[in-house]
Each structure stands twice: as structure tokens, then as C-alpha cells.
DSSP file (Angstrom, degrees, kcal/mol; ACC not computed):
  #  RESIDUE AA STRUCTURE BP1 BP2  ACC     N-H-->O    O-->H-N    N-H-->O    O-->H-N    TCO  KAPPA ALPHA  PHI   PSI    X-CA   Y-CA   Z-CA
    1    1 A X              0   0    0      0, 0.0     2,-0.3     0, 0.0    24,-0.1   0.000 360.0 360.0 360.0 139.5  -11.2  -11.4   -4.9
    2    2 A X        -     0   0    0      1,-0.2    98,-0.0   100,-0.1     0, 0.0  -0.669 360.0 -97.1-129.7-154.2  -11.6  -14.7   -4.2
    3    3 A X        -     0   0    0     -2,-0.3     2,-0.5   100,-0.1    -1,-0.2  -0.353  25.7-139.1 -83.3 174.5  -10.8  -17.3   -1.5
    4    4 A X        -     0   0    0     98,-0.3   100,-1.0     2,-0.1     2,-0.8  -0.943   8.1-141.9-145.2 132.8   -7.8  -20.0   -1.3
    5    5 A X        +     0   0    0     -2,-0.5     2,-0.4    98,-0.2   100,-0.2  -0.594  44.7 149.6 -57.9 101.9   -8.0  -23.5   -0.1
    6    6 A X        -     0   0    0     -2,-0.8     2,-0.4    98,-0.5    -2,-0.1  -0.930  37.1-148.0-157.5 112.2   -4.8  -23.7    1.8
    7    7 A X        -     0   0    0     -2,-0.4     2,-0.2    98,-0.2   100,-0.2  -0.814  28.9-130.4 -97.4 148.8   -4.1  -26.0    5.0
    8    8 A X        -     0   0    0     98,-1.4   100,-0.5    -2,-0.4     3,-0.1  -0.378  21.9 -93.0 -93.6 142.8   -1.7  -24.4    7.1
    9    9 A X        -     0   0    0     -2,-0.2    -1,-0.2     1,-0.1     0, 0.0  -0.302  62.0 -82.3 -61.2 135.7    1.8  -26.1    8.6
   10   10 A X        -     0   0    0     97,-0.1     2,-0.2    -2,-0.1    99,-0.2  -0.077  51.8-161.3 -32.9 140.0    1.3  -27.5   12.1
   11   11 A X  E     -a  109   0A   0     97,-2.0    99,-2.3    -3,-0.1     2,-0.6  -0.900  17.8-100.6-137.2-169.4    1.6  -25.0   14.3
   12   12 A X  E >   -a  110   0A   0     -2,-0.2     3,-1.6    97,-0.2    99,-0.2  -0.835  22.5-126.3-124.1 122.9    2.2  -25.4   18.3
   13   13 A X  T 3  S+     0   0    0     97,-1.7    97,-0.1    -2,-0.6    65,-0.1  -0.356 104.7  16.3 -53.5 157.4   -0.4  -25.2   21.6
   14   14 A X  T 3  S+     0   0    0     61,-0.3     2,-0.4    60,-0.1    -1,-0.3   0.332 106.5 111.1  85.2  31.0    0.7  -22.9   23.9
   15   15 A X  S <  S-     0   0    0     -3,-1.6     2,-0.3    60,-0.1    -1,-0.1  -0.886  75.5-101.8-128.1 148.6    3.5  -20.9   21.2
   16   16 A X        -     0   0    0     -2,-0.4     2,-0.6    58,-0.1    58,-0.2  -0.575  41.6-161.3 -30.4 102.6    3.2  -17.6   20.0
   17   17 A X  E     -B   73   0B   0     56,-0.7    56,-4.1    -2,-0.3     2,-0.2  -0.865   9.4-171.3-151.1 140.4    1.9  -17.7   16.1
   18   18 A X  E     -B   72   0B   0     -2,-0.6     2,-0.7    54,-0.2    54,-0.2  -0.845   6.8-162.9-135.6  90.6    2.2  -14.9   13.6
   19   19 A X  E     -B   71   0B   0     52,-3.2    52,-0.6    -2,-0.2     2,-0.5  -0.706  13.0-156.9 -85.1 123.2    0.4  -15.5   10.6
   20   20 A X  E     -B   70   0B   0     -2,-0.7     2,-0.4    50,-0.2    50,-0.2  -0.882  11.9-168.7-108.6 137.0    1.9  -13.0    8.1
   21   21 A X  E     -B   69   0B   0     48,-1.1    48,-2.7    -2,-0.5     2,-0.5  -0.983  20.7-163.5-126.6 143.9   -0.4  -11.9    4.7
   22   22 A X  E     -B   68   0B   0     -2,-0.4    46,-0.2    46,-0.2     2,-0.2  -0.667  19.7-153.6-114.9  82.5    0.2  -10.0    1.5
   23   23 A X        +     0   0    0     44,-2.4     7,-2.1    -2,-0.5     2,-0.2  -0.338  26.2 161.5 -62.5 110.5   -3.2   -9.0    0.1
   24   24 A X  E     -C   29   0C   0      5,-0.3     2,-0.3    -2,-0.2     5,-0.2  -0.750  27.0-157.0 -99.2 168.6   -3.0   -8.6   -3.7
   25   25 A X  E >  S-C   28   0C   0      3,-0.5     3,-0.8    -2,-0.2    -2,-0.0  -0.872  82.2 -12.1-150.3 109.4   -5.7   -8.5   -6.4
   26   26 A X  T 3  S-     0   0    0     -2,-0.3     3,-0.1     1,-0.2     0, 0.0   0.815 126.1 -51.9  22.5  64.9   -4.5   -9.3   -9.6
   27   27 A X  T 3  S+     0   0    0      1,-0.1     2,-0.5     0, 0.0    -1,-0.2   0.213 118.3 103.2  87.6  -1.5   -0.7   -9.3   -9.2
   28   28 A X  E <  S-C   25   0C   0     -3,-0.8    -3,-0.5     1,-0.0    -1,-0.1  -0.828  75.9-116.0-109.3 116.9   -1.0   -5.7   -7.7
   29   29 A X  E     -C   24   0C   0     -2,-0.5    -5,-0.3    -5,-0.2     2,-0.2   0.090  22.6-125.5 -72.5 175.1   -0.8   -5.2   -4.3
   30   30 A X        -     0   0    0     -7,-2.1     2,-0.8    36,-0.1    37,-0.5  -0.474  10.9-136.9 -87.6 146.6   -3.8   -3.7   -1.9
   31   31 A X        -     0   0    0     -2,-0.2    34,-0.2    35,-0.2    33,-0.1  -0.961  26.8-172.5-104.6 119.3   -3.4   -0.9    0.1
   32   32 A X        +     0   0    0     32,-2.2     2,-0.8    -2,-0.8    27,-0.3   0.181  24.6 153.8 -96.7  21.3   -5.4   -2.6    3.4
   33   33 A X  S    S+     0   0    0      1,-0.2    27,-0.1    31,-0.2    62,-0.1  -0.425  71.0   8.2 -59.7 102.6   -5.4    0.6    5.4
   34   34 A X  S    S+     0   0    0     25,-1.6    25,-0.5    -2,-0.8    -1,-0.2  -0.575 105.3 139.2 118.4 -60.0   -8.4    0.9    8.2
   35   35 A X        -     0   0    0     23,-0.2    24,-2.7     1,-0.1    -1,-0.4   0.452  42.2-152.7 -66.3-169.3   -9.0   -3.1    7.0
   36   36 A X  E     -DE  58  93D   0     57,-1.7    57,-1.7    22,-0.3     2,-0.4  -0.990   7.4-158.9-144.7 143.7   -9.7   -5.3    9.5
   37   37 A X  E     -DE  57  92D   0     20,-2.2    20,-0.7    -2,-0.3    55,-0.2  -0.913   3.9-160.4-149.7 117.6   -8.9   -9.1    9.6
   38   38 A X  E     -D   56   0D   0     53,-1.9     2,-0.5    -2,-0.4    18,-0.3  -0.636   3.7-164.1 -87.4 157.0  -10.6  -12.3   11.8
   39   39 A X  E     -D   55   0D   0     16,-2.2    16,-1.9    -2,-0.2     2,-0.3  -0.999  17.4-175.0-121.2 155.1   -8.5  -15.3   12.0
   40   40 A X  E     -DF  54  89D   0     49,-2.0    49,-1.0    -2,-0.5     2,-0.4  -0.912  12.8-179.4-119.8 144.0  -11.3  -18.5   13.3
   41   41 A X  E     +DF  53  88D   0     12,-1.0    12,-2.8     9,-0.4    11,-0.6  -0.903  12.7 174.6-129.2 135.9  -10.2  -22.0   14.2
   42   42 A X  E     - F   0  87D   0     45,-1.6    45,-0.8    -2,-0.4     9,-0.1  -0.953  38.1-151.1-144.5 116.5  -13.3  -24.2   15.3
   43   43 A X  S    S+     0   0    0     -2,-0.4     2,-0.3    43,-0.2    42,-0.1   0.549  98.7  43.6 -10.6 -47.0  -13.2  -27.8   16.0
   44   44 A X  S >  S-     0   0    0      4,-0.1     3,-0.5    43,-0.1    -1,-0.2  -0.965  74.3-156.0-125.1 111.2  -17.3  -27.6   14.7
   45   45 A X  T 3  S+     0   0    0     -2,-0.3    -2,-0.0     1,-0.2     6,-0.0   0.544  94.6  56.8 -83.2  14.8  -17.6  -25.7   11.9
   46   46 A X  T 3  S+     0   0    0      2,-0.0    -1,-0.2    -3,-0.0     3,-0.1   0.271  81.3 126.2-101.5  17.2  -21.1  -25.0   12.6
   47   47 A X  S <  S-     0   0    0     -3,-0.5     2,-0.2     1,-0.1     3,-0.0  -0.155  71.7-106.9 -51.0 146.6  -19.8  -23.7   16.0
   48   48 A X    >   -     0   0    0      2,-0.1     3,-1.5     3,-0.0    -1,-0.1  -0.723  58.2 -80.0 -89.2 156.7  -21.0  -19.9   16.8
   49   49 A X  T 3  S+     0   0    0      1,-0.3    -9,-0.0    -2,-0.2    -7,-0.0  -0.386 118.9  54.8 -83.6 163.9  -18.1  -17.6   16.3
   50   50 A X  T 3  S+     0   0    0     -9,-0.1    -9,-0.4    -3,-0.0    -1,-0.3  -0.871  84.1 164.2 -66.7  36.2  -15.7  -16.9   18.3
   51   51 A X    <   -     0   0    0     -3,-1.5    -9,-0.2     1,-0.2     3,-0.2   0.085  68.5 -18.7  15.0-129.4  -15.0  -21.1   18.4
   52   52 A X  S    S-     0   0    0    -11,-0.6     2,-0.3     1,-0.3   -10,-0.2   0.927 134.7 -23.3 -66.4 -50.0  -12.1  -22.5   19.5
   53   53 A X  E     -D   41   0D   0    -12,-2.8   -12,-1.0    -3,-0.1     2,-0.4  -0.855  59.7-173.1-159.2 126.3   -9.8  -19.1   19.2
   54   54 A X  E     -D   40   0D   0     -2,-0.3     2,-0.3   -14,-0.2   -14,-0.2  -0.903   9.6-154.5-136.2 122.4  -10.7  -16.3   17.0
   55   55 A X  E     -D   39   0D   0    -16,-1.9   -16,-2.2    -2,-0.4     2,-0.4  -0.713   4.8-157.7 -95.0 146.5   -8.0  -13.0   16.4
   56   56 A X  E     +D   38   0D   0     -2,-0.3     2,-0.3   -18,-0.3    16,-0.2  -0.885  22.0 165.4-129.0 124.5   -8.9   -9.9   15.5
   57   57 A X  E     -D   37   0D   0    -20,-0.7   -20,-2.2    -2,-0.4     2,-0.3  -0.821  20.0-148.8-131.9 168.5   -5.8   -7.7   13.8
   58   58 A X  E     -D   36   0D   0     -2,-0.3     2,-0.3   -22,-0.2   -22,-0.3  -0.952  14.1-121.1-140.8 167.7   -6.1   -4.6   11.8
   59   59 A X        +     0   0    0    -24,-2.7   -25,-1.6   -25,-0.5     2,-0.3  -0.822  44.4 145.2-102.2 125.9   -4.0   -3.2    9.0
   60   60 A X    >>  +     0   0    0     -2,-0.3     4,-3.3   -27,-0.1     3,-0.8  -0.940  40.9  10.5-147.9-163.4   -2.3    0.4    9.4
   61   61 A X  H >> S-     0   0    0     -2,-0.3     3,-1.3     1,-0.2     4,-1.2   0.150 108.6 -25.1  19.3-150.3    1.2    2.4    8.4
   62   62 A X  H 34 S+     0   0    0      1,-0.3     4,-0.5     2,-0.2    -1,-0.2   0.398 135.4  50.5 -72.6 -24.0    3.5    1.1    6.0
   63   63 A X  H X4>S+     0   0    0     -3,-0.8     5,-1.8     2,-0.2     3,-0.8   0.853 108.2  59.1 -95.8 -43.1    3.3   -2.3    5.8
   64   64 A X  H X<5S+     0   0    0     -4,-3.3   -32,-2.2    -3,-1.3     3,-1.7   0.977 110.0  54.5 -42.3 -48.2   -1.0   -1.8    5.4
   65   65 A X  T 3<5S+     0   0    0     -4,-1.2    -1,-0.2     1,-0.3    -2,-0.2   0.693 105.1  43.5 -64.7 -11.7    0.2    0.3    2.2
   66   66 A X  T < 5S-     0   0    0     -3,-0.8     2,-0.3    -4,-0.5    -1,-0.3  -0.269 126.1 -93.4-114.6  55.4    2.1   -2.0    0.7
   67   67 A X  T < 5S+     0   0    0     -3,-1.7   -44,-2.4   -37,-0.5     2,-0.5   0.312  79.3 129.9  90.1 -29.9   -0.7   -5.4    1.2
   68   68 A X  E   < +B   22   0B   0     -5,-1.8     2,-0.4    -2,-0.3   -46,-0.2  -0.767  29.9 170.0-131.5 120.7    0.6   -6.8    4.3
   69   69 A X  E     -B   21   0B   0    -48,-2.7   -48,-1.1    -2,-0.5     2,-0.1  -0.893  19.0-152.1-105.2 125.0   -1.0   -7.8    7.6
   70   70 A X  E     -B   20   0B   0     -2,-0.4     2,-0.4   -12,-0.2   -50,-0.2  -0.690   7.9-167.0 -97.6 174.8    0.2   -9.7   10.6
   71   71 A X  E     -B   19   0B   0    -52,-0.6   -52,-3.2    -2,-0.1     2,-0.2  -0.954  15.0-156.1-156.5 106.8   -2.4  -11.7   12.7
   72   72 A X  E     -B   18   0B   0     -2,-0.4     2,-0.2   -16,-0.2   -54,-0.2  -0.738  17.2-167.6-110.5 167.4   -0.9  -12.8   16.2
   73   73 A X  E     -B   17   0B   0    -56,-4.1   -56,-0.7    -2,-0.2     5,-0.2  -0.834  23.1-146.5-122.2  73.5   -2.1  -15.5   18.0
   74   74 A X    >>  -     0   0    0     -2,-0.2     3,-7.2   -58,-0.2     4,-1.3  -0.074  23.7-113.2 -94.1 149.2   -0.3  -15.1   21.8
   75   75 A X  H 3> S+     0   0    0      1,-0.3     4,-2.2     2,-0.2   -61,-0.3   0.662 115.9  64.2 -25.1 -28.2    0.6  -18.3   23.8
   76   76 A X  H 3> S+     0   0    0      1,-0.2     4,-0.7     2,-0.2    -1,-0.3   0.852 103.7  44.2 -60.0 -42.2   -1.9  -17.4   26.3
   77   77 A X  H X4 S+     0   0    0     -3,-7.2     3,-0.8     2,-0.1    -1,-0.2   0.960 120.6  41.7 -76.4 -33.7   -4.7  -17.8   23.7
   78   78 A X  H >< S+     0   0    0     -4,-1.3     3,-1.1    -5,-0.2    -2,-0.2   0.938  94.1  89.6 -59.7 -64.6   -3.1  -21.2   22.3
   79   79 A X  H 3< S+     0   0    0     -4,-2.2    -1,-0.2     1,-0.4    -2,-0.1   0.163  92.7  32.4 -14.6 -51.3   -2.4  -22.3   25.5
   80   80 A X  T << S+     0   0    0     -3,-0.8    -1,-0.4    -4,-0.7    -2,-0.1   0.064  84.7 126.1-112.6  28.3   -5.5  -24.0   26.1
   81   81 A X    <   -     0   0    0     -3,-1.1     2,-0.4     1,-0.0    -3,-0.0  -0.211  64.8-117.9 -61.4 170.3   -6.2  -25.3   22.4
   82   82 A X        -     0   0    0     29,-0.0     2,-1.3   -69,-0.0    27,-0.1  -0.881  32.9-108.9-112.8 135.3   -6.8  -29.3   22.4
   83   83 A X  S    S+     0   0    0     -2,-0.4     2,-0.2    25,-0.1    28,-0.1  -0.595  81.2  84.9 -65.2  93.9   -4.3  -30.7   20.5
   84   84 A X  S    S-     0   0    0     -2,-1.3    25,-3.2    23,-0.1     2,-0.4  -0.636  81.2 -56.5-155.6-148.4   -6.2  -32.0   16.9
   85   85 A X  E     - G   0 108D   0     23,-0.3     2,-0.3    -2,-0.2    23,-0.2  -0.929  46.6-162.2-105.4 135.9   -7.1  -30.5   13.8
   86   86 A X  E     - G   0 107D   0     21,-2.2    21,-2.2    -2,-0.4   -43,-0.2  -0.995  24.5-127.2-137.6 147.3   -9.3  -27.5   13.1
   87   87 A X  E     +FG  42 106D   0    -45,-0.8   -45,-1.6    -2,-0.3    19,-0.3  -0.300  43.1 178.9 -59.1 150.1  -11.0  -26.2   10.5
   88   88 A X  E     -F   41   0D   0     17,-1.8     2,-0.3   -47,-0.2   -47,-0.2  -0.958  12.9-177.9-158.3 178.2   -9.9  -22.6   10.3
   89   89 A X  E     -F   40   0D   0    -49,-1.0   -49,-2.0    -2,-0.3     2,-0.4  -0.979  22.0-134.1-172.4 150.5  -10.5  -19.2    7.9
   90   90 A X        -     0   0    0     13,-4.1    12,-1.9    -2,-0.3    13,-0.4  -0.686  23.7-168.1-130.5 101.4   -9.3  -15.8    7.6
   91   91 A X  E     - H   0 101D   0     -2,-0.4   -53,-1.9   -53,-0.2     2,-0.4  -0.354   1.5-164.5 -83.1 149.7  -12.0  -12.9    7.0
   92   92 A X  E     -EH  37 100D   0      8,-1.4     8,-2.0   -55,-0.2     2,-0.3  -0.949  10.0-160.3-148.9 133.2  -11.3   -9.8    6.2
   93   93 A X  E     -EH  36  99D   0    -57,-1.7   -57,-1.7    -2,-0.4     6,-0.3  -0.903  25.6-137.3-100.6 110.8  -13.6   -6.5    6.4
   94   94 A X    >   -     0   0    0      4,-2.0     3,-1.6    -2,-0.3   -62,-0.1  -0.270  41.3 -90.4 -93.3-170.9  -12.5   -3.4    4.0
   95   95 A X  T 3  S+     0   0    0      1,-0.2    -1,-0.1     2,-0.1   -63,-0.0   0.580 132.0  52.9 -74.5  -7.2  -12.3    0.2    4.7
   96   96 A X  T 3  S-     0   0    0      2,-0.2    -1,-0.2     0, 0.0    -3,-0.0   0.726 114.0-115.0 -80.3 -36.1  -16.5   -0.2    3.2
   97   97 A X    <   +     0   0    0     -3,-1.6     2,-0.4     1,-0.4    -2,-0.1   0.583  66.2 152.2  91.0  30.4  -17.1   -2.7    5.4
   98   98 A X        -     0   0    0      2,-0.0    -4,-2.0     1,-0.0     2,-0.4  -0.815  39.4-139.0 -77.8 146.5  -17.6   -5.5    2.3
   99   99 A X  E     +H   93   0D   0     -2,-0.4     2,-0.3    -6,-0.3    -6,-0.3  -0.786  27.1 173.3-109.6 119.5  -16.6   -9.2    4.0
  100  100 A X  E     -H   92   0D   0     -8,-2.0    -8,-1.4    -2,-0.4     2,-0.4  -0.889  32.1-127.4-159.9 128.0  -14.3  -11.9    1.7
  101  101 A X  E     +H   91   0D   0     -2,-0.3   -10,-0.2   -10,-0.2     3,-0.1  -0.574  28.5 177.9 -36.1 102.2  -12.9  -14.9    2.8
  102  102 A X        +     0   0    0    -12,-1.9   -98,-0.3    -2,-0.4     2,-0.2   0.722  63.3  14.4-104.7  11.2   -9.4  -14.9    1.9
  103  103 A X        +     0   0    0    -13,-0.4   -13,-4.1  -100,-0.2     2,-0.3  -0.876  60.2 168.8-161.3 130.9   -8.2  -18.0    3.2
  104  104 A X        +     0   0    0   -100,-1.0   -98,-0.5    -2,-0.2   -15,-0.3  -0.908  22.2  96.9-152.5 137.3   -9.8  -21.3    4.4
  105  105 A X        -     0   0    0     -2,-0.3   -17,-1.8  -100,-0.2     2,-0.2  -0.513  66.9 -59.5-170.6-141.6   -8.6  -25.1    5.3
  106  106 A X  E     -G   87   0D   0    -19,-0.3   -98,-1.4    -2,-0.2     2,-0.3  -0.783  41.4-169.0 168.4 127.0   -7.7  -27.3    8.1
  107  107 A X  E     -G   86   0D   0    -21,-2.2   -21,-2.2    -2,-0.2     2,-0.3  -0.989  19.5-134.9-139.4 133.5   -4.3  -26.5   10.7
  108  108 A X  E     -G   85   0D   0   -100,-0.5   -97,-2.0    -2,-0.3     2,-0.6  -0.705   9.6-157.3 -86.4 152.6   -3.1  -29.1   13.0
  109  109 A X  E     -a   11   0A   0    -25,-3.2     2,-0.4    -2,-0.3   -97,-0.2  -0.979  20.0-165.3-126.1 128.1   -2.3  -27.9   16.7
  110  110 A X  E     -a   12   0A   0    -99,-2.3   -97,-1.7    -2,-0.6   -26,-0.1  -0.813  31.3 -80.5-113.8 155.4    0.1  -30.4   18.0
  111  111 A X        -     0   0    0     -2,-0.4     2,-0.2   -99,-0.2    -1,-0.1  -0.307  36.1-134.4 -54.7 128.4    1.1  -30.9   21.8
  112  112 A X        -     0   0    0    -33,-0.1     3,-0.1     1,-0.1    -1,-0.1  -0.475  16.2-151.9 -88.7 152.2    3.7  -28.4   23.1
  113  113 A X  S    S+     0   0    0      1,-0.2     2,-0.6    -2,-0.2    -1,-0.1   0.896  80.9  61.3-104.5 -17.7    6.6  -30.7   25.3
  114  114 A X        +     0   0    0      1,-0.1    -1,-0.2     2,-0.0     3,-0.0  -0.955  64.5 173.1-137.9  95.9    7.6  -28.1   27.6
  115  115 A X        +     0   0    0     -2,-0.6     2,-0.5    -3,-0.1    -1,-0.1   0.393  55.6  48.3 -62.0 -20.8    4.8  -26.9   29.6
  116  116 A X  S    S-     0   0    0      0, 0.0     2,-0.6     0, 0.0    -2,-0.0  -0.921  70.6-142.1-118.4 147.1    5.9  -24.4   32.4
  117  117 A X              0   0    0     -2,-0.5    -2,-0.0     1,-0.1     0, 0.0  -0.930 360.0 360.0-117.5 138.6    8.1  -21.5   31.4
  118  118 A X              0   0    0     -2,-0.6    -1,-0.1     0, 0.0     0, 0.0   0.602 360.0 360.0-123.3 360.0   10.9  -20.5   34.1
């Protein structure tokens, strides 16, 4: 498997983000059960991990068997992003413990307008 260059849609400081993936390998999907999956965004990518915010998901029950992982972000962790562009990736560790990129590019974090919730 290998990686894909892909910048991501704006997404929003201080909002809730659900990045949803459907791991296949040649047109057939993965069963990701047990994997385990980082997602990184770093300002410097020569930053030491975690950088700017890095999530930790794992894959299990139905949705692992058929490919598909979600990776939440929660407002608390955006919250305090800087609004810019970051370099970002998504690693992913199988049930072996082998490591592949499967996704890496550039995501903009734009200014939330609404700051307090009441």
C-alpha cells in the first residue's frame, strides 16, 4: 500500500472533526481490526511528535471489518489550534505492528466566529 497526497477541506478551530477512512488494497477492502491509526498536524514538520494535535483512534466491530475507520478530533483539542495551514498525515499500525503512511498534505484551520458556547 502506498500513500496519497491529498490536502484536506478547511476544517474549523475549536469544532468537532471526524475524519472518516475506507482502507482498501487493490479495490478490495481491508479488514482493519486491532489496527491502530495517528492522525498529526504540525506547523514544523520537523517538529517532534505529538506537534500541533495528534489523535490516536483504533479500528474494531463492524465497520473495522468492512475497511472503515473514524478519527475524531474534539473541540477541546482544536480549540487552541492557531489559525494557518499545517502540514498533516495519517499513520496507520496493523494488527503486526508494520507502519504506512496512508495519507499526507496540507489542511487549513480557519478562525471559528463564535467563541463561547451557551
Amino acid at each position: 500500500m502506498s500513500f496519497t497526497a491529498k490536502d484536506l477541506n478547511p476544517l474549523v478551530r475549536g469544532d468537532d472533526w471526524t475524519i472518516k477512512l475506507s482502507v482498501t488494497q487493490d479495490n478490495s477492502v481491508v479488514d482493519i481490526t486491532g489496527y491502530t491509526y495517528y492522525f498529526t498536524l504540525k506547523s514544523d514538520i520537523d517538529a517532534a511528535d505529538p506537534g500541533d494535535l495528534q489523535v490516536t483512534a483504533t479500528s474494531s466491530g463492524v465497520d473495522a471489518a468492512a475497511g472503515i475507520v473514524f478519527i475524531n478530533a474534539t473541540d477541546t483539542q482544536t480549540n487552541t489550534l492557531e489559525p494557518k495551514t499545517y502540514n498533516y498525515d495519517v499513520q496507520q499500525i496493523d494488527d503486526t505492528g508494520n507502519v504506512q503512511t496512508l495519507l499526507i498534505g496540507k489542511v487549513k484551520v480557519v478562525k471559528d466566529v463564535t467563541r463561547t458556547i451557551s
